[in-house]
C-alpha positions in Angstrom: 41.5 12.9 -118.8 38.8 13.7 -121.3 36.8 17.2 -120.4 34.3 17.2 -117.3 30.6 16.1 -117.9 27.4 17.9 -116.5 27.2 14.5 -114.4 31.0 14.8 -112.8 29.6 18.4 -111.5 26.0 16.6 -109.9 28.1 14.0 -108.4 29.4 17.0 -105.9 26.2 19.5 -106.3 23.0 17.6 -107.1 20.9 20.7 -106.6 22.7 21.7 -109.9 20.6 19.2 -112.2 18.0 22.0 -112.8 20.4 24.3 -114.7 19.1 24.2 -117.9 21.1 22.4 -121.0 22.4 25.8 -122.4 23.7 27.4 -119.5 25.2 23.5 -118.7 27.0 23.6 -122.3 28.6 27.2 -121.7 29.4 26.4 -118.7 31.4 23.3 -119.4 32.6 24.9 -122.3 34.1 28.0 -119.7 35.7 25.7 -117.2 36.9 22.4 -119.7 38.8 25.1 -121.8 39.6 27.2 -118.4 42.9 26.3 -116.2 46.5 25.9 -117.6 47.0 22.2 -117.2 50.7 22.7 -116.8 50.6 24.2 -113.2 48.4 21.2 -111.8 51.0 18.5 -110.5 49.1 15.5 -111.7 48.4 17.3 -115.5 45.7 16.7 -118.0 45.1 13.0 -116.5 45.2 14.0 -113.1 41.9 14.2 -110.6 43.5 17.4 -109.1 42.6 19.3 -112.2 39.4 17.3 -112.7 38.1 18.3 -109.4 39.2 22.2 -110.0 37.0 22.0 -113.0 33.9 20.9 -111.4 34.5 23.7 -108.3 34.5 25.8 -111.2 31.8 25.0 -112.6 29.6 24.4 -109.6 30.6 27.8 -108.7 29.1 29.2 -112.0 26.4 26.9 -111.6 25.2 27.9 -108.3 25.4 31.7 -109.1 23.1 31.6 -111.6 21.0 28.9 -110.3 20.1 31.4 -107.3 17.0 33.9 -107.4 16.4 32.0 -110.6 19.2 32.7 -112.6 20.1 36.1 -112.1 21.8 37.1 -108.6 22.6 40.7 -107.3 23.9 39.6 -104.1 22.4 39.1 -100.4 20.2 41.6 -99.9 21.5 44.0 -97.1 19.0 46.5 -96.7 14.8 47.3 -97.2 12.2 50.3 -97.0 9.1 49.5 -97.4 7.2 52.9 -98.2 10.5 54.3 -100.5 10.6 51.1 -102.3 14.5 51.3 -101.7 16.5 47.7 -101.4 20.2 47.5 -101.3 22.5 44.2 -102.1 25.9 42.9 -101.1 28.5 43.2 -103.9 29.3 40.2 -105.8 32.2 42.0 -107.3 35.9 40.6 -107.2 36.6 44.7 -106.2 34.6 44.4 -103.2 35.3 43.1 -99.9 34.4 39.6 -100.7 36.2 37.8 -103.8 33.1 36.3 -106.2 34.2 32.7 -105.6 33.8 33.3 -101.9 29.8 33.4 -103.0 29.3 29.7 -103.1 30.7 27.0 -101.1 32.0 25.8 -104.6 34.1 28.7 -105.2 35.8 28.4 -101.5 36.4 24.6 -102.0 38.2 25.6 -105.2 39.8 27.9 -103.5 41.3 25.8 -100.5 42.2 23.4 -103.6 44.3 26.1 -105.0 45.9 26.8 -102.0 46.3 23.0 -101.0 48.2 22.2 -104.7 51.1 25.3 -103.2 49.9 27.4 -106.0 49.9 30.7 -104.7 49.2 33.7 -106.7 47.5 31.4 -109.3 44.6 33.1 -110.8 40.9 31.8 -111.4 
């Protein structure tokens, strides 16, 4: 199976045609380049690994497509007079893991866990 296309990812996540052309190409460059395609039972030709790719990169997609392009997190707290906000963590340290952030990131995720590989890293 040749790499994933900005179009494969818009099939699942049509609010993603907005991202702009650059952030599509690293993107697809990240994710086409990203998984060892000897873990996924179905290999290089396989739609298992396909679909992981376009979580993945619906996942980075939808990160940066939110708050236009750069996200610190939900906020979680305000003052109005000390001009004091707070935000959720989006990092893997904290209590959530990043890909938990998008509804991308847990579908690739329960894909992960779905294919028996445990312990496989993102």
């Amino acid at each position: 199976m040749a790499d994933i296309t900005w179009t494969d990812v818009t099939d699942i996540a049509s609010e993603l045609s907005v991202i702009s052309s650059a952030a599509r190409t690293m993107i697809l460059a990240l994710v086409n380049d990203h998984f060892d395609v000897e873990v996924f039972p179905d290999g290089e030709a396989g739609a298992k690994l396909k679909l992981a790719r376009v979580y993945l990169a619906a996942h980075h997609g939808a990160l940066g497509k939110k708050a236009g392009g750069f996200w610190t997190g939900e906020i979680t707290g305000e003052s109005a007079d000390g001009l004091a906000r707070q935000y959720a963590s989006n990092s893997p340290m904290g209590t959530d893991a990043l890909l938990d952030k998008t509804p991308y990131g847990q579908l690739l995720r329960w894909l992960i866990r779905s294919l028996g590989l445990a312990g496989f890293v993102v």
